[in-house]
NUMIMI-859991 format. One record per atom (N, C-alpha, C): y, x, z; residue number from 0; chain; residue in one letter. Coordinates in nm, 3 decimals. Atoms other than C-alpha are relative to their C-alpha. Layout:
// NUMIMI-859991
SITE      yy      xx      zz num chaine residu
SITE       Y       X       Z NUM      A      A
...
This chain:
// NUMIMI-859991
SITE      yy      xx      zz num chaine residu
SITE  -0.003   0.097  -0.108   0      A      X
SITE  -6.991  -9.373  -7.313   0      A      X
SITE   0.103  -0.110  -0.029   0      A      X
SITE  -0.096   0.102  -0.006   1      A      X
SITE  -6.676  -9.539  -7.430   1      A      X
SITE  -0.030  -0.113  -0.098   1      A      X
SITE   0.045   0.066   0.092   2      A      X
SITE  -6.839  -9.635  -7.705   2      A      X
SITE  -0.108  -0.156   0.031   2      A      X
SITE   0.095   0.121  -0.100   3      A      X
SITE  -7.111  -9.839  -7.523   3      A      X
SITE   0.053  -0.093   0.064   3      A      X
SITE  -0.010   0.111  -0.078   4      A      X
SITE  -6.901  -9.992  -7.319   4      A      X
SITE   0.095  -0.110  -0.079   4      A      X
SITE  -0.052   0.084   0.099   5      A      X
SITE  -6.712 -10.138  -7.601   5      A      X
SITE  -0.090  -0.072  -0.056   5      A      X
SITE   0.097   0.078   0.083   6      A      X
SITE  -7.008 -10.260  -7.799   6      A      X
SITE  -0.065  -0.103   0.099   6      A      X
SITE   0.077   0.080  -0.129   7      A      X
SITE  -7.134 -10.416  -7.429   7      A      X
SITE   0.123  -0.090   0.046   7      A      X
SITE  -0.129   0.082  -0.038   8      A      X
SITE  -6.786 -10.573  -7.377   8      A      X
SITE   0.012  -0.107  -0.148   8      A      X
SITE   0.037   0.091   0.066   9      A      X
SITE  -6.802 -10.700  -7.727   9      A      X
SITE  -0.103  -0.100  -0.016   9      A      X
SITE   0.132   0.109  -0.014  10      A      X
SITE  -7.137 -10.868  -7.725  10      A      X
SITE   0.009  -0.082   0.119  10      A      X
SITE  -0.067   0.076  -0.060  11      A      X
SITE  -7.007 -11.032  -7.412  11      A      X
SITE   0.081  -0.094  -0.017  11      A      X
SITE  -0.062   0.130   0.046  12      A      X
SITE  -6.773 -11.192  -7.556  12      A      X
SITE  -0.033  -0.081  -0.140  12      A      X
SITE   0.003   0.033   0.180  13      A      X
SITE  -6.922 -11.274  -7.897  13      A      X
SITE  -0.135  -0.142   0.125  13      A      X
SITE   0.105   0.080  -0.081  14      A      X
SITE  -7.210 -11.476  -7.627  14      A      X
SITE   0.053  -0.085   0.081  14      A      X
SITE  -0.105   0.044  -0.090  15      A      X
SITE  -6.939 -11.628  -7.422  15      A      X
SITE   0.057  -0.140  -0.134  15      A      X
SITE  -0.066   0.086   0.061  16      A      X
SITE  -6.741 -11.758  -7.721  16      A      X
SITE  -0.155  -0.117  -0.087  16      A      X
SITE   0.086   0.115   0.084  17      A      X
SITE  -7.084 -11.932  -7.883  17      A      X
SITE  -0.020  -0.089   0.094  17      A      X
SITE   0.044   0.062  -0.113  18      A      X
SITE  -7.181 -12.059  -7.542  18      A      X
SITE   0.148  -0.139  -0.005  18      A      X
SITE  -0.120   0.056  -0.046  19      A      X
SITE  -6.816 -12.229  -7.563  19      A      X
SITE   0.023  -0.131  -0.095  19      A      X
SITE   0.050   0.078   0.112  20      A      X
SITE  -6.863 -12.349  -7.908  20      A      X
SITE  -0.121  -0.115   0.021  20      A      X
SITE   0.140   0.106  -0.031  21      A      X
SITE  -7.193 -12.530  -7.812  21      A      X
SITE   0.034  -0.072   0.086  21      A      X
SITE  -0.057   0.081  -0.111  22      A      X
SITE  -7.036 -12.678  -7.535  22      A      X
SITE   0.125  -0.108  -0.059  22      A      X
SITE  -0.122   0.100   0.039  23      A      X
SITE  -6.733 -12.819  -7.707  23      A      X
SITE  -0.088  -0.096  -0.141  23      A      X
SITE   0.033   0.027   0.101  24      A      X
SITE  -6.945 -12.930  -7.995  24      A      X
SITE  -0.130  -0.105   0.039  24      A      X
SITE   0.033   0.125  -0.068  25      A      X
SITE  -7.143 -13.181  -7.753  25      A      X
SITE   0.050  -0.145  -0.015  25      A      X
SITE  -0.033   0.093   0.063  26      A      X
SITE  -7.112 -13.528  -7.898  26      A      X
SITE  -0.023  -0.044   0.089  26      A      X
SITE   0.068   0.099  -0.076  27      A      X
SITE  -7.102 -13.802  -7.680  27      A      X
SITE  -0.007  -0.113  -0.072  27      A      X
SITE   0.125   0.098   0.106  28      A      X
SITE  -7.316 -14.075  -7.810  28      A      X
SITE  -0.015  -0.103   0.116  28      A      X
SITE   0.085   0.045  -0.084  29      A      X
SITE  -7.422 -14.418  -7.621  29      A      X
SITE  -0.125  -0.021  -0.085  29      A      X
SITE   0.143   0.010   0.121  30      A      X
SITE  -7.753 -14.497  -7.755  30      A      X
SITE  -0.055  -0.165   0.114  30      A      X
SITE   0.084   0.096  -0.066  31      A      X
SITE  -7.971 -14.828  -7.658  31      A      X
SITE  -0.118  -0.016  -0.026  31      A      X
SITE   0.123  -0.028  -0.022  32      A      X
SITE  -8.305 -14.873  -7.618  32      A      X
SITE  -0.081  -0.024   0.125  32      A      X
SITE   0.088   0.027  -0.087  33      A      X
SITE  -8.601 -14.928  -7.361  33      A      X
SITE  -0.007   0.141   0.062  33      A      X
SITE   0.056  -0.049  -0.035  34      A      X
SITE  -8.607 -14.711  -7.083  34      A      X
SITE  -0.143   0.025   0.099  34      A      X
SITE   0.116  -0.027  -0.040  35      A      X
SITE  -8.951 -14.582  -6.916  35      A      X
SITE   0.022   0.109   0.043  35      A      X
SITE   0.063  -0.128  -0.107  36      A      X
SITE  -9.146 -14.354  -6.697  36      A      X
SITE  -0.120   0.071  -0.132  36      A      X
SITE   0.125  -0.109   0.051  37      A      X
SITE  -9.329 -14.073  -6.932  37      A      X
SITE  -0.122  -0.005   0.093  37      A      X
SITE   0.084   0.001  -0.042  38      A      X
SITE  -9.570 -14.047  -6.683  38      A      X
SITE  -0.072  -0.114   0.058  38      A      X
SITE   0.050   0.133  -0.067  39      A      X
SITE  -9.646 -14.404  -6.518  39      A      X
SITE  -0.042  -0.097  -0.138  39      A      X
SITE  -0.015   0.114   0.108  40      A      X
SITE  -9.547 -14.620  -6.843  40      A      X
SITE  -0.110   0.072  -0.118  40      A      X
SITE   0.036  -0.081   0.116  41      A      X
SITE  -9.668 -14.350  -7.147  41      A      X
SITE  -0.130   0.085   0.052  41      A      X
SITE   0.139  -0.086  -0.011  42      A      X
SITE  -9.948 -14.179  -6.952  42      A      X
SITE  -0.008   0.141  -0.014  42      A      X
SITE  -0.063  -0.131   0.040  43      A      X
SITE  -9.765 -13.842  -7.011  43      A      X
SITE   0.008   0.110   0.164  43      A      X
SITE  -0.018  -0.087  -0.153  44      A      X
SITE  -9.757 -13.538  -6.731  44      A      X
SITE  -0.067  -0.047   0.076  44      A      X
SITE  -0.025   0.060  -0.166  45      A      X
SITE  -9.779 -13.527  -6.372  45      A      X
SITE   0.067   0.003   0.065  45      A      X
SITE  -0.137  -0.026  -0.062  46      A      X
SITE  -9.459 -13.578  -6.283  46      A      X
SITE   0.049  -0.118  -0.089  46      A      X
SITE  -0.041   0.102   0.016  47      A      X
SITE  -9.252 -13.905  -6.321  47      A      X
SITE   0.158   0.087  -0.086  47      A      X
SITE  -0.056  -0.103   0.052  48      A      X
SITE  -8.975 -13.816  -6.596  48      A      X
SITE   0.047  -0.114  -0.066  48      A      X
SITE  -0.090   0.114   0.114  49      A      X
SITE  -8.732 -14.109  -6.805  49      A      X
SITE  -0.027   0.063  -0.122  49      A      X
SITE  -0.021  -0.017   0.180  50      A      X
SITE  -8.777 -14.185  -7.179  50      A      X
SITE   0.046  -0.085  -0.021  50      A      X
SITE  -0.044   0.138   0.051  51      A      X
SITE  -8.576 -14.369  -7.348  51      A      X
SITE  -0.044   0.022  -0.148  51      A      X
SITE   0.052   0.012   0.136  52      A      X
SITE  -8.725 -14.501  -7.677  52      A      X
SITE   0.127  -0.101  -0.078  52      A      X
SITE  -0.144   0.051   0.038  53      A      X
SITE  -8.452 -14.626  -7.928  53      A      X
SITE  -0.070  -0.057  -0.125  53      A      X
SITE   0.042   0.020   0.148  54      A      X
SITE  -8.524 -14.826  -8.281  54      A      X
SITE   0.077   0.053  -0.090  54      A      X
SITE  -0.071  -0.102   0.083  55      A      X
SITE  -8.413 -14.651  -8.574  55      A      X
SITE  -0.028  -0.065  -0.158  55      A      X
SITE   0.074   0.023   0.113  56      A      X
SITE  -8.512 -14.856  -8.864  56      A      X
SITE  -0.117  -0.093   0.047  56      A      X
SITE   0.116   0.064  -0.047  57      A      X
SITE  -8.854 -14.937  -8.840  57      A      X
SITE  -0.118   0.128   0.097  57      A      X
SITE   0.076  -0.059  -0.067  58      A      X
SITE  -8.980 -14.663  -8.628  58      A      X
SITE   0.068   0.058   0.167  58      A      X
SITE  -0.071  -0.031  -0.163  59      A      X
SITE  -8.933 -14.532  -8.227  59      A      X
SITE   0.072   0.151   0.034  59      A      X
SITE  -0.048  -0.127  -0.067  60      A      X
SITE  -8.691 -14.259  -8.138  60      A      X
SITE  -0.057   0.023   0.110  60      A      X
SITE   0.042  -0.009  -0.164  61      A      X
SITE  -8.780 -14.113  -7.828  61      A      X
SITE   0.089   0.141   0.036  61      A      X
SITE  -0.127  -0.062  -0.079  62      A      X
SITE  -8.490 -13.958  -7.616  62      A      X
SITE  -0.110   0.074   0.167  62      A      X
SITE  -0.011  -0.057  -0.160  63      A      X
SITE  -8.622 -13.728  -7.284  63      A      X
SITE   0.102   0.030   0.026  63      A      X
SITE  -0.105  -0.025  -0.076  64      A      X
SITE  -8.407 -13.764  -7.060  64      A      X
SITE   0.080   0.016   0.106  64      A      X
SITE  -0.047  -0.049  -0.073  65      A      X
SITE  -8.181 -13.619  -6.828  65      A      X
SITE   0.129  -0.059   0.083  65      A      X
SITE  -0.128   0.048  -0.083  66      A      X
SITE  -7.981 -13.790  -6.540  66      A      X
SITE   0.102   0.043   0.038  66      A      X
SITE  -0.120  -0.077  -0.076  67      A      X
SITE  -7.664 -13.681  -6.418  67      A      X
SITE   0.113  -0.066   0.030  67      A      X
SITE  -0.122   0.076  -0.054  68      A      X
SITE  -7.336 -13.797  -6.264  68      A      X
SITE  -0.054  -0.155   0.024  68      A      X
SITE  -0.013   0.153  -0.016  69      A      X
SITE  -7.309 -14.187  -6.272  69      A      X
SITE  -0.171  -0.047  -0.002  69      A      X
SITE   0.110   0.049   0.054  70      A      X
SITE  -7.676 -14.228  -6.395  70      A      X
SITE  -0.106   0.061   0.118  70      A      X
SITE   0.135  -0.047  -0.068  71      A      X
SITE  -7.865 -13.985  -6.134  71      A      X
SITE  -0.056  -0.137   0.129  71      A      X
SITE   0.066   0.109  -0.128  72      A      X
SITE  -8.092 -14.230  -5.905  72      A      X
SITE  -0.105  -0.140  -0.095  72      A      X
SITE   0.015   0.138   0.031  73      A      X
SITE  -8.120 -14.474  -6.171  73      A      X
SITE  -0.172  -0.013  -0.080  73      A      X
SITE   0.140  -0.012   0.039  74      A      X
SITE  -8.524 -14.380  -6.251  74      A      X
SITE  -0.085  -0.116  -0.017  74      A      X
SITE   0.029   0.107   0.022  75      A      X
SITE  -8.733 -14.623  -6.385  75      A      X
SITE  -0.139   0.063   0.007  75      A      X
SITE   0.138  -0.015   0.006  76      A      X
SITE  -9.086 -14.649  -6.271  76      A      X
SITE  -0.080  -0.122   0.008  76      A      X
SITE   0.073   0.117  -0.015  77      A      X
SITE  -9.368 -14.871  -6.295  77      A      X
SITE   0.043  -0.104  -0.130  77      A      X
SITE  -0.029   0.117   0.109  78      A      X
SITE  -9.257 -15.062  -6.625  78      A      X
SITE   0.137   0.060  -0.071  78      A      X
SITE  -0.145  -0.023   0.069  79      A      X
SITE  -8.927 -15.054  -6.843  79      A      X
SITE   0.114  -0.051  -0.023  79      A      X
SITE  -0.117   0.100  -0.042  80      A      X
SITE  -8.576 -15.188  -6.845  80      A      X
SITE   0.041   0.049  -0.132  80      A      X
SITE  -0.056  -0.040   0.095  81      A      X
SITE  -8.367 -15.230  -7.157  81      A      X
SITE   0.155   0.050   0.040  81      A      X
SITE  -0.092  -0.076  -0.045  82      A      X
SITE  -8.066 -15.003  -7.118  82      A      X
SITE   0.108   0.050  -0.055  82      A      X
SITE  -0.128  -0.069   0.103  83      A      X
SITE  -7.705 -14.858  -7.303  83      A      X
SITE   0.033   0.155   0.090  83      A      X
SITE  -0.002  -0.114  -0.062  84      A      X
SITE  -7.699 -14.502  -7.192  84      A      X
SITE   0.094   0.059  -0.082  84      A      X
SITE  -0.121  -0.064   0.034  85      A      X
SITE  -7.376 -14.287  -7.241  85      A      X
SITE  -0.052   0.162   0.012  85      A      X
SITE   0.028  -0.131  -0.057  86      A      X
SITE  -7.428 -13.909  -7.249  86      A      X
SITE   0.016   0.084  -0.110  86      A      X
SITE   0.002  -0.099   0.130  87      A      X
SITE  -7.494 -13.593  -7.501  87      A      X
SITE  -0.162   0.034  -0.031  87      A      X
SITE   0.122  -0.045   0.040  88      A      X
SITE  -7.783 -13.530  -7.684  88      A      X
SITE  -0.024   0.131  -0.115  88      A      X
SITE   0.030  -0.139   0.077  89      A      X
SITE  -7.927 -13.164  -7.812  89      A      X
SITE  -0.127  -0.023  -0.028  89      A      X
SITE   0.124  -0.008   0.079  90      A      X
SITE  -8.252 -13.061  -7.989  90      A      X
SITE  -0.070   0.128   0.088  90      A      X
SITE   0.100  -0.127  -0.052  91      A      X
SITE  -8.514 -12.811  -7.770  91      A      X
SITE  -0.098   0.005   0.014  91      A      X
SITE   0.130  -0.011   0.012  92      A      X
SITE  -8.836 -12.724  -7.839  92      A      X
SITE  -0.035  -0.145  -0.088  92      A      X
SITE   0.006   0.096   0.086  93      A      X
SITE  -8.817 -12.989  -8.134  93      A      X
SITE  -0.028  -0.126   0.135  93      A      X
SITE  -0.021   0.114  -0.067  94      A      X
SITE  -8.732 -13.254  -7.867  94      A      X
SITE   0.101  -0.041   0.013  94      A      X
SITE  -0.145   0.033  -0.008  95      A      X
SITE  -8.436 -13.506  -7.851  95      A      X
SITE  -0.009  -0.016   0.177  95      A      X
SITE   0.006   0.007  -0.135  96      A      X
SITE  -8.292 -13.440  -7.492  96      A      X
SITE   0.124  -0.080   0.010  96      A      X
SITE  -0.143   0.086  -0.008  97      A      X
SITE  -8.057 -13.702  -7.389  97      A      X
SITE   0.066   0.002   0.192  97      A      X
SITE  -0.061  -0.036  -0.149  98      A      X
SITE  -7.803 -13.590  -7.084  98      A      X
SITE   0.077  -0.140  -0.011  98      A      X
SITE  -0.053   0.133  -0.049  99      A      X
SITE  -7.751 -13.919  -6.909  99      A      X
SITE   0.130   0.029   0.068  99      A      X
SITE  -0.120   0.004  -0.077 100      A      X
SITE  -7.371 -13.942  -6.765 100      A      X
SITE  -0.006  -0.130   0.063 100      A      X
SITE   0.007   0.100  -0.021 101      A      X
SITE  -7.404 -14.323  -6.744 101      A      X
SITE  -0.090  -0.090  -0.066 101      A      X
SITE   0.128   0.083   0.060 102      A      X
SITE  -7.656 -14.586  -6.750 102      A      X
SITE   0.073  -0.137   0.013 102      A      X
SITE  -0.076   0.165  -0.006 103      A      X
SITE  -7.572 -14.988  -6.808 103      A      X
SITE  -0.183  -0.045  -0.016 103      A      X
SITE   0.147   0.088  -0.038 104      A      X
SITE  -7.893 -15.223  -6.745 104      A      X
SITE   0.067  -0.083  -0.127 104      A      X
SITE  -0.060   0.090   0.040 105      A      X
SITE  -7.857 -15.454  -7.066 105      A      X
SITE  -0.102  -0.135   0.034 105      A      X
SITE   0.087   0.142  -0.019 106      A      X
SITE  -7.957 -15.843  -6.982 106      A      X
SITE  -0.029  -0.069  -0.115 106      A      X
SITE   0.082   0.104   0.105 107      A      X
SITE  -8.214 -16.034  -7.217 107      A      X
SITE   0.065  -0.119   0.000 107      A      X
């Protein structure tokens, strides 16, 4: 029994400390680019959902992405605004997810 609860106390913390690691190891990045509605603009889902598409060269990143703090509200539907978005971006389900903290509208 003591044994178990050692190996269950270790794996606790061995899941704890990666979780901590992945967290501190969050880059913040602004990125710029055109954002859009996946579903209104791109024809994507059924459910209204921000993309921001970024140039990279000569081809289109494409950021899904995720509002939060300063940025939640700022949804773009019906067309696209060009934009400087502040936040962290991870990789899931081979998709770039970009956690919005702050959005800036840039003017043409």
């Amino acid at each position: 029994m003591k044994t178990c609860l050692t190996a269950i106390a270790a794996a606790m913390f061995v899941l704890a400390f990666t979780t901590f690691l992945r967290a501190e190891n969050a880059k913040q990045v602004t990125l710029e680019g055109r954002l859009q509605c996946a579903h209104c603009a791109l024809h994507e889902g059924d459910k209204c959902r921000d993309v921001l598409m970024v140039k990279e060269g000569d081809k289109d990143v494409r950021y899904d992405v995720v509002l939060t703090g300063d940025a939640k509200g700022q949804h773009v539907c019906q067309g696209a605004k060009n934009v400087k978005i502040t936040g962290t971006v991870a990789r899931k389900d081979g998709k770039n997810i970009l956690t919005a903290t702050k959005i800036e509208e840039i003017k043409a």
